[in-house]
C-alpha positions as YAML, in Angstrom:
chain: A
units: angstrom
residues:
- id: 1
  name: UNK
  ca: [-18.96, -13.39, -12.22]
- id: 2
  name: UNK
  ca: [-15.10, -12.37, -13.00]
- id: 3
  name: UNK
  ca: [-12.32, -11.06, -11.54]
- id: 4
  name: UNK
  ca: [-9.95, -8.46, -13.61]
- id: 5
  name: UNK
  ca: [-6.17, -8.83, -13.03]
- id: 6
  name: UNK
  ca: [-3.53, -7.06, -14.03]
- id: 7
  name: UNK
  ca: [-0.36, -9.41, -14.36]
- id: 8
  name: UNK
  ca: [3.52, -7.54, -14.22]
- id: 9
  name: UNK
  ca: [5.01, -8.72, -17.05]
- id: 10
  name: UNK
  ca: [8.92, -9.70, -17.53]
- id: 11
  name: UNK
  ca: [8.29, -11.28, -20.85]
- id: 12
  name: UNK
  ca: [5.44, -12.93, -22.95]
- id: 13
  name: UNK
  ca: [5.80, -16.54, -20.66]
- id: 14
  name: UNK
  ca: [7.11, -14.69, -17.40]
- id: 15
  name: UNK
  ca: [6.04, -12.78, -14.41]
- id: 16
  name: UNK
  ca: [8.23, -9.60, -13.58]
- id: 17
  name: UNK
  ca: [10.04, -10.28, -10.36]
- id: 18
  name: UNK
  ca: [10.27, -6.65, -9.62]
- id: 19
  name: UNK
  ca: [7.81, -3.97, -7.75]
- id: 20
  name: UNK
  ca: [4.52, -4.06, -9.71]
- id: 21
  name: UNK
  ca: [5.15, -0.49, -10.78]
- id: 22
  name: UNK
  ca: [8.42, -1.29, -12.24]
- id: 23
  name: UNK
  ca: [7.15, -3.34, -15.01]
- id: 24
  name: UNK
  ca: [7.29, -2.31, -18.54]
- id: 25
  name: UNK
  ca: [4.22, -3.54, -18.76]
- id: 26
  name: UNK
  ca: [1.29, -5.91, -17.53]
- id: 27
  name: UNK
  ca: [-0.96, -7.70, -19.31]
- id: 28
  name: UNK
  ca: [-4.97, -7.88, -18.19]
- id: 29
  name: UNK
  ca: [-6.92, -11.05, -17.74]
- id: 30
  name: UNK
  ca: [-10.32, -12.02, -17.00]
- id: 31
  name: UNK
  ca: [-10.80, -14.66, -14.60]
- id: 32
  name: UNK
  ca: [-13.39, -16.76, -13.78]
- id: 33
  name: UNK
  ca: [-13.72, -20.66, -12.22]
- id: 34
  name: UNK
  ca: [-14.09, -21.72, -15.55]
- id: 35
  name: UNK
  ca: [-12.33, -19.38, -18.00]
- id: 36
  name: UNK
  ca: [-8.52, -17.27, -18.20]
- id: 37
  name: UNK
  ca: [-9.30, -14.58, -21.30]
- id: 38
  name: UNK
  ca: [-6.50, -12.44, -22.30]
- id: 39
  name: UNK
  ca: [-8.32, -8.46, -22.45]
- id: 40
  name: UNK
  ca: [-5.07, -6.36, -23.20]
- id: 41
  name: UNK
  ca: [-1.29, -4.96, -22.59]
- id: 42
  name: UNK
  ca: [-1.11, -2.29, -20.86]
- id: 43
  name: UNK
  ca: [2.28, -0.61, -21.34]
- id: 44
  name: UNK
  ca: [3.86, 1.57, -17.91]
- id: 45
  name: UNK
  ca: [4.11, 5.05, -18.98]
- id: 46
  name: UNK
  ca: [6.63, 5.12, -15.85]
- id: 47
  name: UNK
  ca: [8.56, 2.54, -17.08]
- id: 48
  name: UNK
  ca: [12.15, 3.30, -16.03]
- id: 49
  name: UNK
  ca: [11.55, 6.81, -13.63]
- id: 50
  name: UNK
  ca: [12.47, 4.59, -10.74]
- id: 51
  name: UNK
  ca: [16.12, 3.94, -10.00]
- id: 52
  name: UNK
  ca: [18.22, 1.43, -7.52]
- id: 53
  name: UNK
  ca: [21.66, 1.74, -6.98]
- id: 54
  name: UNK
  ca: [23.41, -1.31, -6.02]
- id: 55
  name: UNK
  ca: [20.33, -3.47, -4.53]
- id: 56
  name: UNK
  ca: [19.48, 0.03, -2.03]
- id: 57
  name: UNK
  ca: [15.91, 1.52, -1.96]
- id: 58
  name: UNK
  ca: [15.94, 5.36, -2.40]
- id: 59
  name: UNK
  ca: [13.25, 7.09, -1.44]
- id: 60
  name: UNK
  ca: [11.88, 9.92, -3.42]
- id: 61
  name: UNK
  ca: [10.31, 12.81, -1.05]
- id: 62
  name: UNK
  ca: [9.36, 15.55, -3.88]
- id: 63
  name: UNK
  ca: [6.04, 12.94, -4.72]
- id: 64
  name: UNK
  ca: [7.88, 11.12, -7.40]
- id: 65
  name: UNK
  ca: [5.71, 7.96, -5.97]
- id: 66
  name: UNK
  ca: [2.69, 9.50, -5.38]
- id: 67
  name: UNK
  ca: [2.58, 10.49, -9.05]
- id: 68
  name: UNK
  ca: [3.94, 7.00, -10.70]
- id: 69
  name: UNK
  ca: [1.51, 6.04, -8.42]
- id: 70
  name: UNK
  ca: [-1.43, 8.07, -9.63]
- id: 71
  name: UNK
  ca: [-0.50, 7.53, -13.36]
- id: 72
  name: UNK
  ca: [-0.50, 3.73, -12.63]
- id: 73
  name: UNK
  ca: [-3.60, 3.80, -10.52]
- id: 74
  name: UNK
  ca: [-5.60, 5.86, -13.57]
- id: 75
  name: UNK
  ca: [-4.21, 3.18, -15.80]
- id: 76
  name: UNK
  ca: [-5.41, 0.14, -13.89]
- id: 77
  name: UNK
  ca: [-9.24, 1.75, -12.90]
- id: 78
  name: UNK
  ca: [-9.40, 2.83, -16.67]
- id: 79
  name: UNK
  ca: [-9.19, -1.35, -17.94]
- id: 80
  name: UNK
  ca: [-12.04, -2.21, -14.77]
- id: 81
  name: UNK
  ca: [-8.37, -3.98, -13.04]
- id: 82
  name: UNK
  ca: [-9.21, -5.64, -9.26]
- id: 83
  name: UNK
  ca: [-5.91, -7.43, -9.00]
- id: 84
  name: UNK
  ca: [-2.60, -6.88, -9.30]
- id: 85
  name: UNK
  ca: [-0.05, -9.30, -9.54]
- id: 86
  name: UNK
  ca: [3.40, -9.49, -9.55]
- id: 87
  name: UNK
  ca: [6.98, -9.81, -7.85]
- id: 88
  name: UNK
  ca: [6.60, -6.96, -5.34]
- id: 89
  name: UNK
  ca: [5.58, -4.31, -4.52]
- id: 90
  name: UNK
  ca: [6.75, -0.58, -3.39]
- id: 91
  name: UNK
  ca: [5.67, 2.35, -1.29]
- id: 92
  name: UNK
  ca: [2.07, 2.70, -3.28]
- id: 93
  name: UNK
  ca: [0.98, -0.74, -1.90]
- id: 94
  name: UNK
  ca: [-0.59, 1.39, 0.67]
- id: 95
  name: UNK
  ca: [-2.64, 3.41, -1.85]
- id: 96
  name: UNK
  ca: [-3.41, 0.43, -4.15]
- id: 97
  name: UNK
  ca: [-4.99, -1.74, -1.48]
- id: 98
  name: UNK
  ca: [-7.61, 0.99, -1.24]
- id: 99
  name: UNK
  ca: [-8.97, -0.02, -4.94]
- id: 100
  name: UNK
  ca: [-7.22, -2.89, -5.44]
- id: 101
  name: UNK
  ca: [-6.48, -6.88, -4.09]
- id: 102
  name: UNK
  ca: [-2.33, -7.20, -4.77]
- id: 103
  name: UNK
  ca: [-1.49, -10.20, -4.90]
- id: 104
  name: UNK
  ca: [2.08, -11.31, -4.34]
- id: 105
  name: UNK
  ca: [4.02, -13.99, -6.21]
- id: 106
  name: UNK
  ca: [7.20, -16.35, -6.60]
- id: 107
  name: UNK
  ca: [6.18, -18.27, -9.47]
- id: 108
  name: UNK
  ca: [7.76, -17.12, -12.63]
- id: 109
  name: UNK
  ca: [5.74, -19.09, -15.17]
- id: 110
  name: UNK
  ca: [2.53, -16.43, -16.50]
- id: 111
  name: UNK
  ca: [0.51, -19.78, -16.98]
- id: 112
  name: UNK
  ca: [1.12, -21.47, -14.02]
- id: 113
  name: UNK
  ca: [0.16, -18.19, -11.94]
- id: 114
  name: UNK
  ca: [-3.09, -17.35, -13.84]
- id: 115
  name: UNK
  ca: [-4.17, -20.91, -13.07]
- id: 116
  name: UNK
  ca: [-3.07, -20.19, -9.31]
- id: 117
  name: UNK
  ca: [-5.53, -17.42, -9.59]
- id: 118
  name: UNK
  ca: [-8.01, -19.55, -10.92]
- id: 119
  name: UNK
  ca: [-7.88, -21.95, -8.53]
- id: 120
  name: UNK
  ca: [-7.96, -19.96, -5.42]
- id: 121
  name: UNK
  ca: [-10.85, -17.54, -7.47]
- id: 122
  name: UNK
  ca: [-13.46, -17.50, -3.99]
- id: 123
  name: UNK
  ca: [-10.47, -16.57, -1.96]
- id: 124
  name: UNK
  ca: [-9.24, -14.10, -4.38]
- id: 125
  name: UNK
  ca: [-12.93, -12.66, -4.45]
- id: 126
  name: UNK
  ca: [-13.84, -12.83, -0.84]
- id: 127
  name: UNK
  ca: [-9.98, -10.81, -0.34]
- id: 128
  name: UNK
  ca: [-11.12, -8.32, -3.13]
- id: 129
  name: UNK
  ca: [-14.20, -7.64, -1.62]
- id: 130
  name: UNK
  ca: [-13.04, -6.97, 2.53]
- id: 131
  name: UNK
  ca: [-13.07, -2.95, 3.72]
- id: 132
  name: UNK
  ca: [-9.25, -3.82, 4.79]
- id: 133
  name: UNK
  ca: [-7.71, -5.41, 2.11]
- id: 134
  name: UNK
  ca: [-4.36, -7.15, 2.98]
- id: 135
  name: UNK
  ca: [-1.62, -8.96, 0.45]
- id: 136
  name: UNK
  ca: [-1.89, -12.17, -0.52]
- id: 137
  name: UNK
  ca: [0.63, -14.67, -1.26]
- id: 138
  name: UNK
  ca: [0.03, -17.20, -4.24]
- id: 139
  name: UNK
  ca: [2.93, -20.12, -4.75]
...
């Protein structure tokens, strides 16, 4: 009995505070109520095809996020991910509830977030497995 999450990373110790499918990359965890393992790094193939200007959102209408999205989404399903954690999140949250639990956080510190997860693991599980699957907050 595990969960799979897929952490945005800013560096090796820190969470990126950006949307999740801004990161350069996230690393995958196993978690359990009694174990964190690290599985792999995943590195964004997207990594830098979305652009702000001066704090503003733009939105894309020729399916620029529909395809990050779809690239990201392949990515996740292909390492067994059920989470996803980070800083934010953009227009695919929508899409990404349907196969997966984001989970949204403040805390910076990798370590101290992975052993948020751990803690609230039944919550995390009981989220993860609901039809309508709705953000949650951690720290």
């Amino acid at each position: 009995m595990s969960l799979t999450a897929a952490v945005a990373i800013e560096t090796p110790e820190t969470i990126f505070e950006g949307h999740f499918g801004a990161a350069s990359f996230w690393n995958v965890y196993e978690i359990s109520p009694e174990a964190i393992t690290f599985k792999q790094s995943i590195e964004n193939p997207t990594f830098g095809q979305h652009h702000h200007d001066g704090g503003e959102h733009h939105h894309h209408h020729d399916g620029h996020h529909a395809s990050k999205g779809q690239t990201i989404f392949s990515l996740l399903t292909g390492a067994n991910v059920q989470l996803t954690v980070g800083g934010g999140y953009g227009g695919n949250v929508r899409m990404m509830k349907q196969h997966f639990l984001p989970v949204l956080t403040h805390v910076g510190d990798i370590n101290e977030v992975l052993s948020l997860l751990q803690q609230h693991y039944v919550e995390m599980e009981a989220q993860f497995n609901k039809p309508d699957r709705k953000i949650v907050r951690l720290g």
